[in-house]
C-alpha positions as a Python dict, from the first residue, in 0.01 Angstrom:
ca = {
    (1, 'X'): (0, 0, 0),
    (2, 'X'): (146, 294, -186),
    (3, 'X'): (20, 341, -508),
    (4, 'X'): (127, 584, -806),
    (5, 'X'): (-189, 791, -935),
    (6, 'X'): (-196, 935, -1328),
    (7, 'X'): (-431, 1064, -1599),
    (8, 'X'): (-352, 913, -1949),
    (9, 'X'): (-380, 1055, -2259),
    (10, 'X'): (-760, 987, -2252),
    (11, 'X'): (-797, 1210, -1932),
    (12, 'X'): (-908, 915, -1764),
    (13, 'X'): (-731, 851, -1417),
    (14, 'X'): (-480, 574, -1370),
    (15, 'X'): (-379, 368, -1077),
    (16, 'X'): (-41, 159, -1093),
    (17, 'X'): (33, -73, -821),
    (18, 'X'): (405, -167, -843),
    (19, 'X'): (400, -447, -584),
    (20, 'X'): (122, -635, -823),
    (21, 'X'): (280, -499, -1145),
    (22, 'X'): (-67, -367, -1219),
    (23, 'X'): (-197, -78, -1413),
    (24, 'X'): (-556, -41, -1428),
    (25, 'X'): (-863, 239, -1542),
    (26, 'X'): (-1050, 374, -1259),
    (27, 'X'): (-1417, 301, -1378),
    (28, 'X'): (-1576, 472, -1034),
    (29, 'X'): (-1564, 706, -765),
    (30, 'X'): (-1724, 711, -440),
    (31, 'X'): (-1718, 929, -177),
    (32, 'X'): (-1723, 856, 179),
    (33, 'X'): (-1639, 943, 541),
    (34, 'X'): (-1317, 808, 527),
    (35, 'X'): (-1188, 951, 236),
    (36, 'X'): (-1263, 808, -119),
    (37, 'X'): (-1306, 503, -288),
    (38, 'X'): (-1196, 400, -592),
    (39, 'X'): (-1316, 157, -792),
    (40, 'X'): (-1050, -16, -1041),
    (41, 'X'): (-1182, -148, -1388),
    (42, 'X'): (-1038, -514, -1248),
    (43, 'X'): (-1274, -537, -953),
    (44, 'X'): (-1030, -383, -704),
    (45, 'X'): (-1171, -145, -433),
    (46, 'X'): (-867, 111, -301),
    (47, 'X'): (-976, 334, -26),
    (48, 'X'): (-790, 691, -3),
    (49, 'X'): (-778, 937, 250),
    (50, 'X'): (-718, 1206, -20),
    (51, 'X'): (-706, 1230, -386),
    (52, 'X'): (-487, 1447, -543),
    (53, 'X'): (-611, 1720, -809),
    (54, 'X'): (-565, 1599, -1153),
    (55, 'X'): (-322, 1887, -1230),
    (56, 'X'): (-110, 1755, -945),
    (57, 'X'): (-82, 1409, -1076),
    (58, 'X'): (124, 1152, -1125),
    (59, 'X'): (142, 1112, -746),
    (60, 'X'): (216, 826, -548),
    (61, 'X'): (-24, 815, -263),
    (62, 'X'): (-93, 530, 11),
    (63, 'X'): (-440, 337, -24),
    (64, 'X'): (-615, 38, 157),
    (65, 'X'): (-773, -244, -71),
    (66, 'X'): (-1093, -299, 27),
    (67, 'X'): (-1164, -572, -225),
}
């Protein structure tokens, strides 16, 4: 699913998920083999191949949901 990646104006990052009309606070971030997994402050695991640098953002990247 493509997903847009942001920081907001608390320099927290920011996932928005226009299909779901959801905008949600990462609260964790986990590296793996894969990639990265981020952990959404609703429950929601995304799974990313990349994550862009924070001074490239807002982004819209492609992501997995994991849970």
């Amino acid at each position: 699913m493509k997903v847009m990646l942001r920081m907001n104006d608390a320099g927290t990052l920011v996932v928005y998920v226009a299909k779901k009309d959801l905008e949600e606070e990462v609260v964790k971030q986990t590296d793996t083999d894969a990639g990265k997994i981020l952990t959404l402050a609703n429950g929601w695991e995304l799974e990313f191949r990349e994550v862009p640098k924070p001074e490239n953002l807002p982004q819209t990247v492609e992501a997995k949901r994991l849970a």
